[in-house]
N, C-alpha and C positions, 0 to 999 in steps of 0.2 A: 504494500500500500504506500501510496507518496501524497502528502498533503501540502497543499500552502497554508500558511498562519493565518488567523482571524486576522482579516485587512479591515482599518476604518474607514470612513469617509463620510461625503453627504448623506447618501445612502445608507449608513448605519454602519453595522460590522458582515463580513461573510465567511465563509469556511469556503474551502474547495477540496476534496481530494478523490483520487484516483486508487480503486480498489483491484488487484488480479486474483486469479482465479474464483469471480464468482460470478454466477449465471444468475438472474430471474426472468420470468416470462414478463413480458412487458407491461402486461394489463395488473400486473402485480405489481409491478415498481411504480405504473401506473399510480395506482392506489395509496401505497405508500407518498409518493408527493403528496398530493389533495391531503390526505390525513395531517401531515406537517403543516402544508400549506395553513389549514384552518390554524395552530396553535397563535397562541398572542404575540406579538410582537413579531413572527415572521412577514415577510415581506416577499421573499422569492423562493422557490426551492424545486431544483431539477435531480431527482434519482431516476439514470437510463445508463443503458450501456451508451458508451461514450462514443455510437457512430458518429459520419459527417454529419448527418444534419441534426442530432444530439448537440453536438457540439457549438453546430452554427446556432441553434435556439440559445443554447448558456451563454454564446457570447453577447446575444442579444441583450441578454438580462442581468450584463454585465457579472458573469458569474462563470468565466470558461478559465479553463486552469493554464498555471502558466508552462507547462510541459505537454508537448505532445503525444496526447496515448494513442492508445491500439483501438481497434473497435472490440475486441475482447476484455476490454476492462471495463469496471462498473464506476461512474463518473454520479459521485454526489455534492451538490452545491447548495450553499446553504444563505439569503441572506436576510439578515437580521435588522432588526431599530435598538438591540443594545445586546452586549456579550452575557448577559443574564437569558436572553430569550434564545440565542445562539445556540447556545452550551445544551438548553433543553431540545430544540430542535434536533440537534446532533446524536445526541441522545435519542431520540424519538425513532430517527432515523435506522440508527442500530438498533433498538430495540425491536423493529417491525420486519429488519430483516433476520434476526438470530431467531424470532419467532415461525418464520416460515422455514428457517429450514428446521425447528424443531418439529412443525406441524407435518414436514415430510415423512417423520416416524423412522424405523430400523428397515435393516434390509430384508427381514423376516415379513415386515409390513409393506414395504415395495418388494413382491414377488415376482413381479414381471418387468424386464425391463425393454423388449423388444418385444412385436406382435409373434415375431415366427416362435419364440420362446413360450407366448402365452396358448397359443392355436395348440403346440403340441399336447397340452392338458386338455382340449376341448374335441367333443367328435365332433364328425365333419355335417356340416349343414350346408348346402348350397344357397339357403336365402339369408345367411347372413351376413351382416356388412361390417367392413373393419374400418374403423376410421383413423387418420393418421395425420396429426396436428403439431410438429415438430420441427427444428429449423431445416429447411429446406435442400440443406446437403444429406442430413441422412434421411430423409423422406421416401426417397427409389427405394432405396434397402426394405421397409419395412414395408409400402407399397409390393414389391414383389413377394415378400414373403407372402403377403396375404391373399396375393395370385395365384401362388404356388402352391396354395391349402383350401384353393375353390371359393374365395370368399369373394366378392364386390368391394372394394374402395372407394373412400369419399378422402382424396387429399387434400385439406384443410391450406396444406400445406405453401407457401409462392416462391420461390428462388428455384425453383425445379428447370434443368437446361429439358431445352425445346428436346433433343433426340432422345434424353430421358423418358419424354411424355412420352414421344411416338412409339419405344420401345414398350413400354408397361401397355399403351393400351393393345401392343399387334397383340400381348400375350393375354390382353384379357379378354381379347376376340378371341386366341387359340382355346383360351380355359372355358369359356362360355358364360362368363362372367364381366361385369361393365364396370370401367374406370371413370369416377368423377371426381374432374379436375386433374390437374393440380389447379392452388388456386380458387380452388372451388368453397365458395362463402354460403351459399344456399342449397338447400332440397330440402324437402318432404316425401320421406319413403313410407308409407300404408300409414299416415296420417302420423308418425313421426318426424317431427319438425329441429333438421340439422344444420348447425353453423348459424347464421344471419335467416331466419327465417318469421315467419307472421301467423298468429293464431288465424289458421283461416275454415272453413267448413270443407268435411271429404263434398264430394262431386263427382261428375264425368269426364273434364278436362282434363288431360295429362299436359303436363308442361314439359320440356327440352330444352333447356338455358343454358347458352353457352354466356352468361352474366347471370351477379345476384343480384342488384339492386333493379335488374329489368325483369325479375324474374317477381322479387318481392311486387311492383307497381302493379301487373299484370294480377295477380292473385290475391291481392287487395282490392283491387276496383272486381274482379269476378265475386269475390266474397261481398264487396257494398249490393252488388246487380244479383245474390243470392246465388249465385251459384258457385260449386265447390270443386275443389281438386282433388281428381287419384293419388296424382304422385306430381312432385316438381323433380326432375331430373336435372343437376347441373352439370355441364360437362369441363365447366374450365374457360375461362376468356379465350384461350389460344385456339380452342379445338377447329373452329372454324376458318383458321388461315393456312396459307397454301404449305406448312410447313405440317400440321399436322392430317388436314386431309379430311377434316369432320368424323374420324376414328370415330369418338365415344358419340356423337350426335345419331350417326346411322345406328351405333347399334342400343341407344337409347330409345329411336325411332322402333326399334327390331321389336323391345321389349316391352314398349307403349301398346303397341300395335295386338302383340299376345297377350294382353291384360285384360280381362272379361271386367272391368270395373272402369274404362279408360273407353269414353265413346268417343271424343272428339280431340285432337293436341293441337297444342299452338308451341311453336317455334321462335323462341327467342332469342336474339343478338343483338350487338353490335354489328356497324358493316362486316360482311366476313370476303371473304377472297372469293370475285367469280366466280372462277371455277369450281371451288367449292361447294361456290350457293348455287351451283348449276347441278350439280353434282347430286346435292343434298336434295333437292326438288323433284328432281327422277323420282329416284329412291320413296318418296315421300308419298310420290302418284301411284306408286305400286301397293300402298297397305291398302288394307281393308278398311280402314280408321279413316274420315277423314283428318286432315291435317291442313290446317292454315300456318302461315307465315305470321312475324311479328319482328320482321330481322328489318335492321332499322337504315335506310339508304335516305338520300337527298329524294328520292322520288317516295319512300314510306318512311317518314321520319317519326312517325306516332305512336307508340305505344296503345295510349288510351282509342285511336281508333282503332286498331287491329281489335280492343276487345270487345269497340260497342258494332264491329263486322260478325265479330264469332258469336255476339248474343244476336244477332239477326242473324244469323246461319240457323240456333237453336230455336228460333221461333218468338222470341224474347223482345221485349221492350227496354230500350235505352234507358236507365235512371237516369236523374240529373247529381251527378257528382258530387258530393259535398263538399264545401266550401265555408268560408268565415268572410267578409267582406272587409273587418277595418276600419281606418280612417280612410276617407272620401280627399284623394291627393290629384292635384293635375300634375299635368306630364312636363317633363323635366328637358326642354330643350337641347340639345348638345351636350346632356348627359352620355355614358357612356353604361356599357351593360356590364357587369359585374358578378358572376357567376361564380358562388361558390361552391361546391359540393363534395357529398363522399361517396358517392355512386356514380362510379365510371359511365354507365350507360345512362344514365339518368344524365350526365352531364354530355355526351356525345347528342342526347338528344335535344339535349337545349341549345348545341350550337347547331344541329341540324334544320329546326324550325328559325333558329332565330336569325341563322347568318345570308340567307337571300333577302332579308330588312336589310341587315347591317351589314351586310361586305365580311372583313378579315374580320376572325376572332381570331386572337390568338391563344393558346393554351400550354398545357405541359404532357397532354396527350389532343394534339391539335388534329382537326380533318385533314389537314394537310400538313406536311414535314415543315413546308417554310414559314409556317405559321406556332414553330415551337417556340416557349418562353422558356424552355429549362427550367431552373429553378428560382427565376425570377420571380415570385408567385405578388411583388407590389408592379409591377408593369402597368402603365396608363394602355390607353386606349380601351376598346370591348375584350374580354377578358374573362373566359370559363377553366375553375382549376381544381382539378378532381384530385384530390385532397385523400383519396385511398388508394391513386397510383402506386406500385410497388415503390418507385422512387421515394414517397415519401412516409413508409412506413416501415423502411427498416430500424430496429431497433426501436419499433414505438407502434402501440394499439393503433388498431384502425380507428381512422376518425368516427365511426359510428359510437366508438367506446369513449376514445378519448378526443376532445375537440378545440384541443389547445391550441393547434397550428392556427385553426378556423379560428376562433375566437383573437388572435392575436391578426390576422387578415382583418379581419370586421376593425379591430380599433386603428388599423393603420390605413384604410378606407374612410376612418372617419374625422381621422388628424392629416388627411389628404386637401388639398383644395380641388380635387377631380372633383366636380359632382358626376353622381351616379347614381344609377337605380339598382338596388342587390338581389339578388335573384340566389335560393339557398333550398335543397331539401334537407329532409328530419325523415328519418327512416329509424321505424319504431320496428318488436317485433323480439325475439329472444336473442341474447348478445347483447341487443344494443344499449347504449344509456339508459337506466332506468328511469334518468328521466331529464331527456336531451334539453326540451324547454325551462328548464330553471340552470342550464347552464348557459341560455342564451338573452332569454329575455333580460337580463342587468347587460349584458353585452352589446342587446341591441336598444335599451335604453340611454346606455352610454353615446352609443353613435348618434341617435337622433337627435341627442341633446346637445351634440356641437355641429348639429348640418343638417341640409335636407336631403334626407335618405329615406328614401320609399323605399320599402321590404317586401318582398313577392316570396312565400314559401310555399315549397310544393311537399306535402306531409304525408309520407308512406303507412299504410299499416292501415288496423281496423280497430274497431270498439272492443274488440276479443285481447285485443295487446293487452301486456301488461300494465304499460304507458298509456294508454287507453286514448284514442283516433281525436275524442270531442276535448276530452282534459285537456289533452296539447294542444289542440285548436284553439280553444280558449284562452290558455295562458298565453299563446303567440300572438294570437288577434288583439288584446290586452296590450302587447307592447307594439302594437302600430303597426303589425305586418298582416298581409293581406293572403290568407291561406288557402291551398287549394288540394285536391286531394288525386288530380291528375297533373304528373308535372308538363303536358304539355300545355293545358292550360293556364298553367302556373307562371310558362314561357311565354305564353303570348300575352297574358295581361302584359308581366314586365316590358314588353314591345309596345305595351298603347302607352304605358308612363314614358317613355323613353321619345313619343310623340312619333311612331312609323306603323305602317298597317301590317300586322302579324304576315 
């Protein structure tokens, strides 16, 4: 361990120091801040492994150490308004981490430490599914073992190389078993709800999402219009590009298709590689099942209509969307669009609708290459930044969990002289914050309070959440933002504040 000394200053007193050999899961260390955070007199405090952008956050908050570490070190920062409240923080700090690893128990109480090691004590069942949530170099490993012993995987897992994927899924073609993900944040298998997923009603729909927060939107607004899903099948962001080949998509389509419980699928994406989506639509024409589309291009950029096509395919009446309306704001001339999210595809779709208005957005997973900001995530002009890209959650909880990064975008949006209209989903649902709205509304009261900033949010989930659909509407509506429960028209309001026609 290498520390620097309690430094004074304006700012109070801080600690800094760099710990080696010790791991925690991020949503843990997560926790651990926020718990500090709260104590009196502190003022900042970062416990993460000390990657790049770990780092660039503590420096932010003047609080980065004065030696260069590794990304395997655990980087605690501490600052304080007097060396009395310091000392206990630091204290606090250690005390929350010696606890967790006491709460790990003996080796007698961890009996398993790999899947292939546990499988061997279990007979063999074809329907069940191993799941594998681990840093993403040993993931393959315990992925194939699970292959190897007939089971289905759901890798939780993102750092996984591209020819890794393509090799597990040839073999879970050969084993007759379906790999979802890597990467993979969502499903619902026979009404059990895995990773980032949404209290939703069983049904007829089967889903195939190669995305979870388009997978989530979709099976939220079925669940408002009453109607329920078999299974949500996720295959992985990648599956659908020319480098995987739609592997786990066709044969999630195989397995939908065989389902006596599964009358209708819908097909969810990202743009995917032509050839693919050429590929995959064959294949698609030949079940017995129909099968609609929901893969999201500049000619079908809608999520929400793809689902009010497949409720008129079913004979079904359109609901009208629930919504919160807000404060009553006109439009913000030579404003700019301001997109913050943590749903990949939820954010693909907001520049899809929004950008034949507006010309370039740029982004840090842009429609187009020349339109990337990297990790410049304060960048003027129209500006969508999905905030759950792998880039920005190594060594840190996905923004669903933890909304630090967001929350620190919102106040530097509002000490900005850009005006802007902010455009943001809230995707509620197992995982996620329990309760995302009271980490925003003081955030976006702050903002409104030094500018004019119209808030557009597009809010995931249902009344079934734990979070529960009308709570969170309420408490967002409350602080001046205008909520909607489909984010595409969550998109297009932000387009009439911004004064252009959706």
């Amino acid at each position: 361990m290498t520390a620097s000394p309690a430094l004074s200053g304006t700012a109070g007193v801080r600690s800094v120091s760099l710990r080696s050999g010790v791991y925690a899961d991020s949503v843990r260390l997560m926790q651990v801040s926020r718990t500090v955070s709260a104590l009196p007199g502190v003022t900042g405090v970062i416990v993460a492994m000390a990657t790049p952008l770990n780092l660039e956050l503590a420096g932010n908050m003047g609080l980065a150490p004065e030696e260069v570490p590794s990304p395997e070190q655990l980087l605690i920062a501490v600052r304080a308004e007097d060396d009395a409240a310091l000392t206990a923080a630091v204290a606090a700090v250690d005390a929350a981490l010696a606890e967790r690893e006491r709460s790990a128990g003996t080796a007698d109480a961890v009996r398993h430490r790999t899947i292939g090691a546990g499988l061997d004590e279990l007979p063999p069942d074809a329907s069940a599914l191993a799941i594998v949530s681990v840093p993403g170099q040993y993931a393959v490993a315990e992925a194939a073992d699970a292959i190897a012993a007939g089971r289905s995987v759901l890798i939780f897992s993102d750092g996984v190389p591209v020819e890794h994927e393509v090799a597990l899924k040839r073999a879970a073609r050969d084993a007759g078993v379906l790999v979802m993900g890597p990467d993979c944040g969502t499903a619902i298998v026979s009404g059990v709800a895995l990773g980032f997923a949404n209290v939703v009603r069983p049904g007829p729909v089967g889903l195939v999402a190669a995305s979870g927060t388009g997978a989530q939107q979709v099976s939220c607004l079925l669940d408002m219009a009453g109607v329920g899903v078999s299974h949500v099948l996720g295959v992985g962001g990648r599956d659908l590009s020319e480098a995987v080949g739609g592997l786990a998509t066709l044969d999630a389509l195989a397995a939908l298709d065989a389902d006596p419980a599964t009358e209708r699928v819908l097909l969810v994406s990202k743009p995917p590689a032509p050839s693919v989506e050429e590929s995959v639509s064959a294949a698609a024409a030949e079940l017995s099942v129909p099968v609609r589309s929901a893969v999201l291009s500049p000619e079908t950029p809608d999520l929400t209509a793809a689902v009010e096509a497949l409720l008129t395919d079913m004979g079904m009446d359109v609901p009208t969307w629930p919504s919160r309306p807000g404060p009553v704001e006109s439009s913000v001339p030579g404003a700019t669009l301001k997109g913050l999210y943590s749903g990949g595809t939820l954010a693909d779709e907001a520049m899809l609708i929004a950008a034949p208005a507006l010309g370039d957005i740029r982004s840090n997973t842009p429609l187009r290459p020349e339109l990337d900001l990297g990790t410049d995530l304060s960048a003027s002009g129209h500006v969508v930044i999905d905030f759950g890209d792998d880039a920005l959650t190594v060594g840190r909880a996905h923004p669903m969990i933890d909304p630090t990064l967001r929350l620190e975008a919102i106040a530097a949006l509002a000490a900005s002289d850009e005006p802007a209209v902010l455009l943001l989903d809230v995707v509620l649902g197992y995982g996620a914050d329990p309760d995302p709205a009271g980490a925003l509304v003081p955030a976006l009261h702050a903002a409104r309070a030094r500018k004019q900033l119209p808030v557009v949010v597009a809010l995931v989930g249902t009344e079934a959440d734990p979070q529960g659909w009308s709570r969170q509407a309420d408490a967002l509506a409350a602080a001046g933002a205008v909520v909607f429960a489909s984010n595409a028209a969550a998109t297009r309001h932000a387009l009439r504040l911004l004064g252009v026609a959706p």
